[in-house]
mmCIF file as Biopython writes it, N, C-alpha, C and O atoms, coordinates in Angstrom:
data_model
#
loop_
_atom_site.group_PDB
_atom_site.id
_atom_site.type_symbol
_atom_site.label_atom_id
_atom_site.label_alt_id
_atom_site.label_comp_id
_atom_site.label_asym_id
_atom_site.label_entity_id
_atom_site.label_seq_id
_atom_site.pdbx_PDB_ins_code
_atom_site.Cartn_x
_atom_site.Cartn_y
_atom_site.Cartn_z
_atom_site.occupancy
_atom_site.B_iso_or_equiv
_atom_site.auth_seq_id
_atom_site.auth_asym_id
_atom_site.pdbx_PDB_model_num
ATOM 1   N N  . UNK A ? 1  ? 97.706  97.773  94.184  1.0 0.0 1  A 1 
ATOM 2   C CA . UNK A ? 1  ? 98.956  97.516  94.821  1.0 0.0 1  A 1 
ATOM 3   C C  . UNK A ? 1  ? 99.997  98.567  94.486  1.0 0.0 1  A 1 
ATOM 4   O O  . UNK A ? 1  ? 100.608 99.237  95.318  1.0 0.0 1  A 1 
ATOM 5   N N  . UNK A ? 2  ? 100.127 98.632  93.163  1.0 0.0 2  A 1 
ATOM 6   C CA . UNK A ? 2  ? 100.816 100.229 93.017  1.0 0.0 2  A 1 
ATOM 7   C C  . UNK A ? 2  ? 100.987 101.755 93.339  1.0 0.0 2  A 1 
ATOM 8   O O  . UNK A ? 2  ? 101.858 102.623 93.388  1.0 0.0 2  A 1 
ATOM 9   N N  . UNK A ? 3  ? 99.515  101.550 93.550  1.0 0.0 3  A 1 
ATOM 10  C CA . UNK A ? 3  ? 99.275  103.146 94.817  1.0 0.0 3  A 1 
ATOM 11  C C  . UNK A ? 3  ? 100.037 102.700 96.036  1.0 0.0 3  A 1 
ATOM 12  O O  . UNK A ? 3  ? 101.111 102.996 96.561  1.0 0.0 3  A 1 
ATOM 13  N N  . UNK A ? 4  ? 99.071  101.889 96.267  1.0 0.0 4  A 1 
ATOM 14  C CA . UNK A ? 4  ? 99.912  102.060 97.442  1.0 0.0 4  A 1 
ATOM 15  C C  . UNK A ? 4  ? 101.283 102.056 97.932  1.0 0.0 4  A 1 
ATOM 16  O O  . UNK A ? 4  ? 101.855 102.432 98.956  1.0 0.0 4  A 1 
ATOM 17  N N  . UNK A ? 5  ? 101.610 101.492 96.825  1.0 0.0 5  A 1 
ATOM 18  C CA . UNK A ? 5  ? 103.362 100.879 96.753  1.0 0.0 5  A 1 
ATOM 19  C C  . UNK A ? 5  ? 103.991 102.809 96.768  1.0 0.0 5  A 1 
ATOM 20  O O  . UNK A ? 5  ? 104.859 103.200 97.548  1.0 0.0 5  A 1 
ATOM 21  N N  . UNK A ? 6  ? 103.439 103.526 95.949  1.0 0.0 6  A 1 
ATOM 22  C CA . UNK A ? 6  ? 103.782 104.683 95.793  1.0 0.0 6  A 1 
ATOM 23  C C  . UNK A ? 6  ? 103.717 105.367 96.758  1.0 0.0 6  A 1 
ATOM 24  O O  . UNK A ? 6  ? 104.629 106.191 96.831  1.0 0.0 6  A 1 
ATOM 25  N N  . UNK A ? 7  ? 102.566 105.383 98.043  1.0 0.0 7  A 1 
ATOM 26  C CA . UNK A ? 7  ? 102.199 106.200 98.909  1.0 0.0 7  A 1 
ATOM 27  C C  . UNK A ? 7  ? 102.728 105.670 99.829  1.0 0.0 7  A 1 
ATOM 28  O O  . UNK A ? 7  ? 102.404 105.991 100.973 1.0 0.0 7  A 1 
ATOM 29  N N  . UNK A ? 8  ? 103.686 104.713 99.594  1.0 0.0 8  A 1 
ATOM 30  C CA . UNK A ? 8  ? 104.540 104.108 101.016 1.0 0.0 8  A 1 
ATOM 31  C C  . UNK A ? 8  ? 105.760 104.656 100.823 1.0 0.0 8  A 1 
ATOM 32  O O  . UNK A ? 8  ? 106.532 105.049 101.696 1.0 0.0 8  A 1 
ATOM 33  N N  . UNK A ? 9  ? 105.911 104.670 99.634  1.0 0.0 9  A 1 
ATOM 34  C CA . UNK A ? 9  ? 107.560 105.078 99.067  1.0 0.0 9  A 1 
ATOM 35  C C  . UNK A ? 9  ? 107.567 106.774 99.282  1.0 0.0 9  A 1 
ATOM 36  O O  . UNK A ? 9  ? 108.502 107.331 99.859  1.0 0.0 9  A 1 
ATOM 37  N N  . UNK A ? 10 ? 106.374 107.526 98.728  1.0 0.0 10 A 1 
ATOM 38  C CA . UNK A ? 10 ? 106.230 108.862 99.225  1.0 0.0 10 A 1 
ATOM 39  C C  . UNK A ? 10 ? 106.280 109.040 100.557 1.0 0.0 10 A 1 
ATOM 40  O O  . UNK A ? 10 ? 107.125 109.830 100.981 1.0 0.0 10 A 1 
ATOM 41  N N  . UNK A ? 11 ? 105.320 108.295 101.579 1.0 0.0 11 A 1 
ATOM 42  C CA . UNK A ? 11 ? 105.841 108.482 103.346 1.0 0.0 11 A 1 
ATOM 43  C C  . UNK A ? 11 ? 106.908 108.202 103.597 1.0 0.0 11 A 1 
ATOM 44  O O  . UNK A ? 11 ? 107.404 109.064 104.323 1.0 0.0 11 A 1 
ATOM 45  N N  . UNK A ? 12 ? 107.533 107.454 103.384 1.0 0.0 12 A 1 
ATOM 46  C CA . UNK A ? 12 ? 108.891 106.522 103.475 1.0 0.0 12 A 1 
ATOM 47  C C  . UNK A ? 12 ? 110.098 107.968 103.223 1.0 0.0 12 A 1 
ATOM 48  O O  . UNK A ? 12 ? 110.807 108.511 104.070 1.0 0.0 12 A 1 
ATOM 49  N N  . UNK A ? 13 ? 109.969 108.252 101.823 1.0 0.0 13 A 1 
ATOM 50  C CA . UNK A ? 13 ? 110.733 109.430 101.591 1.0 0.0 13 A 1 
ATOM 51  C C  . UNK A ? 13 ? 110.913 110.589 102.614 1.0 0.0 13 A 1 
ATOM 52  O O  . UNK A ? 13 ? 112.038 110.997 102.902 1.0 0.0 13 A 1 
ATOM 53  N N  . UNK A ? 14 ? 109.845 111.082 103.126 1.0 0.0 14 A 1 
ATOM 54  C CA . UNK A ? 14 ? 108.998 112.103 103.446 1.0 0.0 14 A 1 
ATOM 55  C C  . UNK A ? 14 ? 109.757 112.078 105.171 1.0 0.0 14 A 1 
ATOM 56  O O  . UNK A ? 14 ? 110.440 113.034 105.539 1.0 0.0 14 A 1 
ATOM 57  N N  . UNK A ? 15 ? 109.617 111.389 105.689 1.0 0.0 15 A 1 
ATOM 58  C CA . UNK A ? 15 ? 109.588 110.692 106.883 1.0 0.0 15 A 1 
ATOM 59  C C  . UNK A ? 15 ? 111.283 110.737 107.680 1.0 0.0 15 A 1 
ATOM 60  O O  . UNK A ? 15 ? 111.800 111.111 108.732 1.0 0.0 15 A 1 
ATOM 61  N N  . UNK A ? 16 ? 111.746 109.951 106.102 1.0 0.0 16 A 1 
ATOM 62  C CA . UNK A ? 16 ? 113.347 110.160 106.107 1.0 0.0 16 A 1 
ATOM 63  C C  . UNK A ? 16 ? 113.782 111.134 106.035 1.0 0.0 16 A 1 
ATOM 64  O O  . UNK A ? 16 ? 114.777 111.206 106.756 1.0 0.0 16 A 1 
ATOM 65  N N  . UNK A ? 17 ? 113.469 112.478 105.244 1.0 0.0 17 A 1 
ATOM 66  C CA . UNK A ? 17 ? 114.036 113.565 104.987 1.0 0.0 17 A 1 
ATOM 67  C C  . UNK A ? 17 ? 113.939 114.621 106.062 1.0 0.0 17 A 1 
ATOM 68  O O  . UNK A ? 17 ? 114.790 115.479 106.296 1.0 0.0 17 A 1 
ATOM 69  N N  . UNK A ? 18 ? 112.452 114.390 106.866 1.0 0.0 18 A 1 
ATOM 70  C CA . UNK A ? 18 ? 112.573 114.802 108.155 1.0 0.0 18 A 1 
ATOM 71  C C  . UNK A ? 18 ? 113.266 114.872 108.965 1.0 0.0 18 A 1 
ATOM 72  O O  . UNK A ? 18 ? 113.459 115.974 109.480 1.0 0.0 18 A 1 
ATOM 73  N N  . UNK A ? 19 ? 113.987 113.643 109.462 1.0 0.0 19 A 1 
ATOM 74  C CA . UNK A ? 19 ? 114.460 113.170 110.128 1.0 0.0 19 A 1 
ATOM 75  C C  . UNK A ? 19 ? 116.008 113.633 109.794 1.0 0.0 19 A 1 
ATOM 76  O O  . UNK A ? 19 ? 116.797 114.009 110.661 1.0 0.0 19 A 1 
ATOM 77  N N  . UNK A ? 20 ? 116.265 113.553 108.581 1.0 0.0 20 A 1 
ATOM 78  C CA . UNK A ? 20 ? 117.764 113.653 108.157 1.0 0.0 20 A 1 
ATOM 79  C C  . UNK A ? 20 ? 117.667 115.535 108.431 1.0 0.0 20 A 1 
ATOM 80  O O  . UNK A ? 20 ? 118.576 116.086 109.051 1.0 0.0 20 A 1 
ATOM 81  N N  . UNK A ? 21 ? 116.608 116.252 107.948 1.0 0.0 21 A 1 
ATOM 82  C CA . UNK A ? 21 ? 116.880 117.900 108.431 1.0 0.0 21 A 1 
ATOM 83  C C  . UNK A ? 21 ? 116.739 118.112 109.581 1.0 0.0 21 A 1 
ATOM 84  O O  . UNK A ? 21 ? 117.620 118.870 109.986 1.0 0.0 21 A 1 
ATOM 85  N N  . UNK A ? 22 ? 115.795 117.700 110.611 1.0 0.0 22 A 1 
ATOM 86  C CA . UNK A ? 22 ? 115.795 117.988 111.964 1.0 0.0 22 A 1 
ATOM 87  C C  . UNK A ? 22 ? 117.583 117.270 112.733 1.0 0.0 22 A 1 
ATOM 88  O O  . UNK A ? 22 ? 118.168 117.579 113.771 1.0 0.0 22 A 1 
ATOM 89  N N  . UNK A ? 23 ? 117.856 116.502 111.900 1.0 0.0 23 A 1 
ATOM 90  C CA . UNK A ? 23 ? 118.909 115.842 112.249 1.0 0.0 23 A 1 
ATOM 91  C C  . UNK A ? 23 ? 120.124 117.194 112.434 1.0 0.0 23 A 1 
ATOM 92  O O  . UNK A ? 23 ? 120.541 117.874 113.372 1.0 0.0 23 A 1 
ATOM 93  N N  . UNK A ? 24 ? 120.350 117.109 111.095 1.0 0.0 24 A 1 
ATOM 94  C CA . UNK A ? 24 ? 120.933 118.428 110.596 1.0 0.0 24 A 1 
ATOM 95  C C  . UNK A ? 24 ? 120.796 119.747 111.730 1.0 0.0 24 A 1 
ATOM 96  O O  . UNK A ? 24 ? 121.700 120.026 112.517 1.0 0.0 24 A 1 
ATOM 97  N N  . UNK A ? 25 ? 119.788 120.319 111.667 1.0 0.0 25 A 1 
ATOM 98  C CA . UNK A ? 25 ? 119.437 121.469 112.425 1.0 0.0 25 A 1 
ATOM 99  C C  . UNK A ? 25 ? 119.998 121.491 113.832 1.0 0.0 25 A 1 
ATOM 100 O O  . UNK A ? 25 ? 120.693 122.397 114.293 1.0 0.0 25 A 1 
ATOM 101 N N  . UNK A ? 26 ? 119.487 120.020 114.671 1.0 0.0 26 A 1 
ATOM 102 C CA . UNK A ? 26 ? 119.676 119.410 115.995 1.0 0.0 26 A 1 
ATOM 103 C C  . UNK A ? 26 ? 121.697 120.129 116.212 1.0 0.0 26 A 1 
ATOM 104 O O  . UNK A ? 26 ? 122.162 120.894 117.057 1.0 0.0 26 A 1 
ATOM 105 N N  . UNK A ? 27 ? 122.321 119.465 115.103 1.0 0.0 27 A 1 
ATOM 106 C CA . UNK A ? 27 ? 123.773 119.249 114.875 1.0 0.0 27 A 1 
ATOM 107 C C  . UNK A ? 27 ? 123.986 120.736 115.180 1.0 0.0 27 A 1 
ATOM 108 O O  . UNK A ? 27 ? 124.186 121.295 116.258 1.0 0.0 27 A 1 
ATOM 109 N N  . UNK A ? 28 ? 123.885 121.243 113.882 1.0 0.0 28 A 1 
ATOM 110 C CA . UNK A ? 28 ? 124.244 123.029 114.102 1.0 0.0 28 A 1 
ATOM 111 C C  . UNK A ? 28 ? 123.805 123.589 114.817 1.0 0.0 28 A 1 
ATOM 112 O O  . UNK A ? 28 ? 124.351 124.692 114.847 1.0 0.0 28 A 1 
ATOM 113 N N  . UNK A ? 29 ? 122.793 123.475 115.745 1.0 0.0 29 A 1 
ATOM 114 C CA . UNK A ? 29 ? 122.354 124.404 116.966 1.0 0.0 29 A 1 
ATOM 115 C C  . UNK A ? 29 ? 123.220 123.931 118.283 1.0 0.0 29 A 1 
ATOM 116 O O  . UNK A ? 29 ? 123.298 124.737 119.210 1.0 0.0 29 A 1 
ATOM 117 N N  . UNK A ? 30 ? 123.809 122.782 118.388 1.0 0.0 30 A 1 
ATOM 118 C CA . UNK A ? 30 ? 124.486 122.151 119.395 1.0 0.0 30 A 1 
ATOM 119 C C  . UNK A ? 30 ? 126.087 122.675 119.028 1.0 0.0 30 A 1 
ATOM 120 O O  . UNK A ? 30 ? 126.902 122.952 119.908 1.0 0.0 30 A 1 
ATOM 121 N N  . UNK A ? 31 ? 126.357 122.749 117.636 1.0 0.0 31 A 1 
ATOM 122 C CA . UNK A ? 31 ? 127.872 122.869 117.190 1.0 0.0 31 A 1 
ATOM 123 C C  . UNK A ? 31 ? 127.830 124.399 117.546 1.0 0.0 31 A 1 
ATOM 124 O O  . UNK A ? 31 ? 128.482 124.587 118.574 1.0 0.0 31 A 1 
ATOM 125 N N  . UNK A ? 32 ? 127.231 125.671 116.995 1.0 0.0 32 A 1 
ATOM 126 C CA . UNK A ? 32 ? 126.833 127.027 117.606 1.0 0.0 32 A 1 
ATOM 127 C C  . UNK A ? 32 ? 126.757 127.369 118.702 1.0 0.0 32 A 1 
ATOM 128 O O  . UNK A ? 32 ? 127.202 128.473 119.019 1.0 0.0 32 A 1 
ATOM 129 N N  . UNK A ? 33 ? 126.257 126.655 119.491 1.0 0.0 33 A 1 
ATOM 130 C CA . UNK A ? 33 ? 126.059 126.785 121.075 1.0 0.0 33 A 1 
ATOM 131 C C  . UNK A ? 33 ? 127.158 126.541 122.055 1.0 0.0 33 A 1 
ATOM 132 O O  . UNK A ? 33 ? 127.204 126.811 123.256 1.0 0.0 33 A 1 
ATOM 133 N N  . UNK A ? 34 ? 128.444 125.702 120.906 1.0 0.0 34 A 1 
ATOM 134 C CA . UNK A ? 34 ? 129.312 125.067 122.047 1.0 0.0 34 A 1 
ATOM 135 C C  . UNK A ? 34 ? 129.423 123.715 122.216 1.0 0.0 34 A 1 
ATOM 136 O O  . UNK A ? 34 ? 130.423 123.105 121.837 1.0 0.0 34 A 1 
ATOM 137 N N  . UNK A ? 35 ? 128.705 123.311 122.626 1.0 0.0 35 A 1 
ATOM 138 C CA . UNK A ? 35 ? 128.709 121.875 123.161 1.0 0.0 35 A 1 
ATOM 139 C C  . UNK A ? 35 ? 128.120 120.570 122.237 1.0 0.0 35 A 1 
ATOM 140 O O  . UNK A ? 35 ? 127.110 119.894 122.042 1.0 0.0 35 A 1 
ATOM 141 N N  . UNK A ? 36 ? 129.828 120.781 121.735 1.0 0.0 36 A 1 
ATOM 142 C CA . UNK A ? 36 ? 130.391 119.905 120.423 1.0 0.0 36 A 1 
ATOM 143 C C  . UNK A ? 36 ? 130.557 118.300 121.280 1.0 0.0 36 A 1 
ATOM 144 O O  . UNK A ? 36 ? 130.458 117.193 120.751 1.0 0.0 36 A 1 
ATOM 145 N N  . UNK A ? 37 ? 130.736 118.496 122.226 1.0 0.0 37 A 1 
ATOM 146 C CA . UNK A ? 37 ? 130.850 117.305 122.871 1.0 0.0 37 A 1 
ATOM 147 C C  . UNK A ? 37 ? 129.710 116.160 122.913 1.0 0.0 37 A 1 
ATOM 148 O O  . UNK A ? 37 ? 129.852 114.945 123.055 1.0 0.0 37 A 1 
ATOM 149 N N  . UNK A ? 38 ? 128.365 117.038 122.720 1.0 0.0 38 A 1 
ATOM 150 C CA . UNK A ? 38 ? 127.381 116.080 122.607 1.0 0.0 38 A 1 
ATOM 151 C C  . UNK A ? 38 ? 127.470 114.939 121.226 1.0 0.0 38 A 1 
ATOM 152 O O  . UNK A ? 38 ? 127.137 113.754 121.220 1.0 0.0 38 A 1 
ATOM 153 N N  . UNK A ? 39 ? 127.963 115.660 120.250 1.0 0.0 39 A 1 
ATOM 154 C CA . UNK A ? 39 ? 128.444 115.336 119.017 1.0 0.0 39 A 1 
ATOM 155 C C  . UNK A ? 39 ? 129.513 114.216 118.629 1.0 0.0 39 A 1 
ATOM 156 O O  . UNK A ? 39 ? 130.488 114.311 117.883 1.0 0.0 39 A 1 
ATOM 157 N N  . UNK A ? 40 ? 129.005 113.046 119.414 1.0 0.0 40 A 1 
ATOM 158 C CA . UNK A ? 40 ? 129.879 112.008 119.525 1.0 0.0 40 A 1 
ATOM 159 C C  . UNK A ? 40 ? 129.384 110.890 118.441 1.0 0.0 40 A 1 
ATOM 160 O O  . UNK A ? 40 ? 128.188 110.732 118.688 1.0 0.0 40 A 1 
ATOM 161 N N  . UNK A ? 41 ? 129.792 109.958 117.245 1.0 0.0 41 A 1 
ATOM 162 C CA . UNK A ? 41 ? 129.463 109.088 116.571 1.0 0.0 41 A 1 
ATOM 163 C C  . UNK A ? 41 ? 128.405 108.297 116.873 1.0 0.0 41 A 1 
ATOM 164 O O  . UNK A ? 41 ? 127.519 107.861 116.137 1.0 0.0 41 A 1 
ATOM 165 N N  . UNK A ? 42 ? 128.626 108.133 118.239 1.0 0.0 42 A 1 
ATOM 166 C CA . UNK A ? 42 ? 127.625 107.096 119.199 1.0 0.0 42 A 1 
ATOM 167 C C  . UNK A ? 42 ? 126.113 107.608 119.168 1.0 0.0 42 A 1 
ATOM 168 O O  . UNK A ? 42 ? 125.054 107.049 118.882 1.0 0.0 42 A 1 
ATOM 169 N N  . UNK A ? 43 ? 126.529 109.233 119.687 1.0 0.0 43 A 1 
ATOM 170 C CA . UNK A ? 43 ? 124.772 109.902 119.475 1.0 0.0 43 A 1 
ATOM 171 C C  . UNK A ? 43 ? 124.003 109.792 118.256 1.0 0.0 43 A 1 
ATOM 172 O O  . UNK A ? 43 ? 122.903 109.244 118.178 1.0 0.0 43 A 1 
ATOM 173 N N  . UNK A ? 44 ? 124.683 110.381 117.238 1.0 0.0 44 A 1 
ATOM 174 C CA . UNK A ? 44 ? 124.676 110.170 115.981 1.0 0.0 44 A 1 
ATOM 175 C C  . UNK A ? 44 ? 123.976 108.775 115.679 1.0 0.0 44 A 1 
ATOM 176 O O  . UNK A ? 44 ? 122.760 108.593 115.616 1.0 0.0 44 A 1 
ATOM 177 N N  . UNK A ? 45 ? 124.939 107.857 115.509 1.0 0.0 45 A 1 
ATOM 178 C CA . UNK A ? 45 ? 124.330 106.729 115.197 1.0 0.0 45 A 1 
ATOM 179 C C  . UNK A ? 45 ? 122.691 106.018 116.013 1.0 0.0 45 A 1 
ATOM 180 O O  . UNK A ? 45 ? 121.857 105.279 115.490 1.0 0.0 45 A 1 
ATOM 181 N N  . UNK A ? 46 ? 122.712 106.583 117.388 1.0 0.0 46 A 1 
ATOM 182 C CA . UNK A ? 46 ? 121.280 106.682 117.978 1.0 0.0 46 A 1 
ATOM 183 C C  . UNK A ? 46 ? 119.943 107.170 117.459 1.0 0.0 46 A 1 
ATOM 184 O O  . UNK A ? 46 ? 118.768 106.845 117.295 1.0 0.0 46 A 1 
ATOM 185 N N  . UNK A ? 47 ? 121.016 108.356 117.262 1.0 0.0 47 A 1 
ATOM 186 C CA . UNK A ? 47 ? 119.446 109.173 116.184 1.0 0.0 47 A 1 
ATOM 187 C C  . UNK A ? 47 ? 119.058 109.054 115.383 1.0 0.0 47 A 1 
ATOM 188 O O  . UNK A ? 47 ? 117.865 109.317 115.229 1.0 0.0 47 A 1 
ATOM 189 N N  . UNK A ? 48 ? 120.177 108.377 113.938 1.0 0.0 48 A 1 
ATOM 190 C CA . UNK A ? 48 ? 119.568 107.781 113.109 1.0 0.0 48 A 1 
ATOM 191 C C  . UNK A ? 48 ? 119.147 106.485 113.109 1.0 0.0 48 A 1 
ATOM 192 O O  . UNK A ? 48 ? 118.763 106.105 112.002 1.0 0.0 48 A 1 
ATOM 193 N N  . UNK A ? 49 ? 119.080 105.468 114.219 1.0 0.0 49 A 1 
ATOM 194 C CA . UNK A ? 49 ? 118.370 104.286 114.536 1.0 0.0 49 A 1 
ATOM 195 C C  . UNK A ? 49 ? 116.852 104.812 114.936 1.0 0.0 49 A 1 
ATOM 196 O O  . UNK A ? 49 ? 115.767 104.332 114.608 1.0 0.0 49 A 1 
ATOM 197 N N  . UNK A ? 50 ? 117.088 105.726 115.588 1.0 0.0 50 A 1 
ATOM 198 C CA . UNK A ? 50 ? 115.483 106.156 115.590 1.0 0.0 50 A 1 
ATOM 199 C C  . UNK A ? 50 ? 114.406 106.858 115.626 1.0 0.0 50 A 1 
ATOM 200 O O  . UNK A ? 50 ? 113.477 107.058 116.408 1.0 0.0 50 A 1 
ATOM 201 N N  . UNK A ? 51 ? 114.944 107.386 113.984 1.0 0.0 51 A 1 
ATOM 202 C CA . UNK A ? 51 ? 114.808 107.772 112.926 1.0 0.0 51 A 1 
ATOM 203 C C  . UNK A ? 51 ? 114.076 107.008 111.991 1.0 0.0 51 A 1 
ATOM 204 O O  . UNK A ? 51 ? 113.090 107.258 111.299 1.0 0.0 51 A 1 
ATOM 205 N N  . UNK A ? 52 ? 114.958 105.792 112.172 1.0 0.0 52 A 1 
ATOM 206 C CA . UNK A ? 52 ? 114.723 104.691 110.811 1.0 0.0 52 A 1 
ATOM 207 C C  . UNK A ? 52 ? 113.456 103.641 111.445 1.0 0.0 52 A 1 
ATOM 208 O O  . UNK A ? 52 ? 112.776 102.768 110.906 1.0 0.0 52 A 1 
ATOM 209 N N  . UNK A ? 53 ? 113.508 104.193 112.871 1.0 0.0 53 A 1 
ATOM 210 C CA . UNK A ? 53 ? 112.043 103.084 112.691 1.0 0.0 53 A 1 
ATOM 211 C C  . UNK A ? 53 ? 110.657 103.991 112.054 1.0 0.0 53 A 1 
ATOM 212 O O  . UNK A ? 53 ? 110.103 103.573 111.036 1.0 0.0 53 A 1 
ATOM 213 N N  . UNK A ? 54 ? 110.309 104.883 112.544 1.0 0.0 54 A 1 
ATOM 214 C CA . UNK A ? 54 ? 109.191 105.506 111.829 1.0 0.0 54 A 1 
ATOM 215 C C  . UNK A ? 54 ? 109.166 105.098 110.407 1.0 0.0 54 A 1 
ATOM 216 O O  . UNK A ? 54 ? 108.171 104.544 109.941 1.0 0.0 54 A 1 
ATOM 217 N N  . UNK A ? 55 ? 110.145 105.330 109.746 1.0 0.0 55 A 1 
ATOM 218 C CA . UNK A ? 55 ? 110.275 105.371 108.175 1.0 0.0 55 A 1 
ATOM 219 C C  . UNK A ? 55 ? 109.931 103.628 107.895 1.0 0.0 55 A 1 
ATOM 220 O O  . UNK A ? 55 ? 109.249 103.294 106.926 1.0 0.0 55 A 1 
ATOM 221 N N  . UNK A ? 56 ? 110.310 102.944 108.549 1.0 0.0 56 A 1 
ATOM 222 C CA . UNK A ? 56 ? 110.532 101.733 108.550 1.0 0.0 56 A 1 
ATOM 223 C C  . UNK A ? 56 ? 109.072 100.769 108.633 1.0 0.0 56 A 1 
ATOM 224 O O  . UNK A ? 56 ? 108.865 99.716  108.029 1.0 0.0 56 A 1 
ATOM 225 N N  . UNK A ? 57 ? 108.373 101.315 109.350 1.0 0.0 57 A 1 
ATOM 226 C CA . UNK A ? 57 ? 106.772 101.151 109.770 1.0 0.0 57 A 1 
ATOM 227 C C  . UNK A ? 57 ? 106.288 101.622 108.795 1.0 0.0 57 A 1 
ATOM 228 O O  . UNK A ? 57 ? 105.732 100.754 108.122 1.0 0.0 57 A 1 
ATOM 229 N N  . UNK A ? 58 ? 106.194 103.160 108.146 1.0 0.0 58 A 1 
ATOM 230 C CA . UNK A ? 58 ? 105.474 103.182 107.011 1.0 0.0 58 A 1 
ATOM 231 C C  . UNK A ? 58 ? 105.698 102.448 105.894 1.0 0.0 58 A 1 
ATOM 232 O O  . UNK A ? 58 ? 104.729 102.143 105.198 1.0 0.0 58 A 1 
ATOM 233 N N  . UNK A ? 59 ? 106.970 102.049 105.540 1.0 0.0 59 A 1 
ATOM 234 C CA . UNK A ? 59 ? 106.855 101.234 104.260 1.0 0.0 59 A 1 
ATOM 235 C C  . UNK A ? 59 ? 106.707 99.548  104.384 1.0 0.0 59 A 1 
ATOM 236 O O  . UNK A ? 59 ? 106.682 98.693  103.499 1.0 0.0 59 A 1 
ATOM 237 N N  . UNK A ? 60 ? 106.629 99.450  105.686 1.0 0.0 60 A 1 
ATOM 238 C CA . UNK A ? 60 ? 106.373 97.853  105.832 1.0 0.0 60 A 1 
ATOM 239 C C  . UNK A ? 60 ? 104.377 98.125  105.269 1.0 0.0 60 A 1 
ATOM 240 O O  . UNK A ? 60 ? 103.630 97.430  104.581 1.0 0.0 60 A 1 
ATOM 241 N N  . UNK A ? 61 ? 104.232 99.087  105.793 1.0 0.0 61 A 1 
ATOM 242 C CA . UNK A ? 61 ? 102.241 99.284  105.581 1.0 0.0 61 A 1 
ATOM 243 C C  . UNK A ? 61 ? 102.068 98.786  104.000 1.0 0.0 61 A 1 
ATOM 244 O O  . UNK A ? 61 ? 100.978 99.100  103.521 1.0 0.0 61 A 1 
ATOM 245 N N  . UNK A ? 62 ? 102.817 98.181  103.259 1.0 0.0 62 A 1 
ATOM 246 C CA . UNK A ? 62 ? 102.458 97.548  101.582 1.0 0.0 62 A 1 
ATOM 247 C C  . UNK A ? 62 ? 102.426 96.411  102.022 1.0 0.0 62 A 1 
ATOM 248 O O  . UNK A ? 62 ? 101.493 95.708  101.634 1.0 0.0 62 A 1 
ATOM 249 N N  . UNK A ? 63 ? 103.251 95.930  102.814 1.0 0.0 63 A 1 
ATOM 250 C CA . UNK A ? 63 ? 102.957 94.405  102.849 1.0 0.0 63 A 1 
ATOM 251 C C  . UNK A ? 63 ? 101.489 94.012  103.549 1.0 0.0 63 A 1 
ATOM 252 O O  . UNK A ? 63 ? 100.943 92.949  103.254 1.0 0.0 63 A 1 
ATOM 253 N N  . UNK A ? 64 ? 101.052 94.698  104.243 1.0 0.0 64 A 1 
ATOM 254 C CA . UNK A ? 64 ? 99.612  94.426  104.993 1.0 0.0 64 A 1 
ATOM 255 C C  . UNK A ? 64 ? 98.524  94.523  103.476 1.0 0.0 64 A 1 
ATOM 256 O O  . UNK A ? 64 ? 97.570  93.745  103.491 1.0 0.0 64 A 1 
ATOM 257 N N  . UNK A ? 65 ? 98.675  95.469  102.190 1.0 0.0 65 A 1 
ATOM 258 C CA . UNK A ? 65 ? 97.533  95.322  101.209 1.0 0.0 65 A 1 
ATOM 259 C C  . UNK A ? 65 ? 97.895  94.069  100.307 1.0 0.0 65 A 1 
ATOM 260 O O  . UNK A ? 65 ? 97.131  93.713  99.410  1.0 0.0 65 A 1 
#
């Protein structure tokens, strides 16, 4: 149960941090380009909703062992 607990928490991590740099990157190539306007709280908060399901699926995978 502890491996796995670990290898959920490692995807889990892994998964998130993705998400938070492509996040990142997404931002500054749109803020560089100009079109700051896409850059509204609302988008934002979209992307990190789904974001958080991937991450969210791998660490539910402990409760299935």
């Amino acid at each position: 149960g502890a491996h796995a607990l670990r290898t959920a928490c490692c995807l889990g991590l892994t998964v998130h941090m993705m998400g938070g740099i492509l996040g990142l990157l997404i931002m500054a190539a749109l803020a560089v380009l100009g079109t700051a306007t896409l850059l509204t709280p609302i988008h934002v908060l979209l992307y990190q909703l789904v974001w958080l399901v991937p991450g969210w699926i791998v660490t539910m995978w402990t409760r299935a062992i």
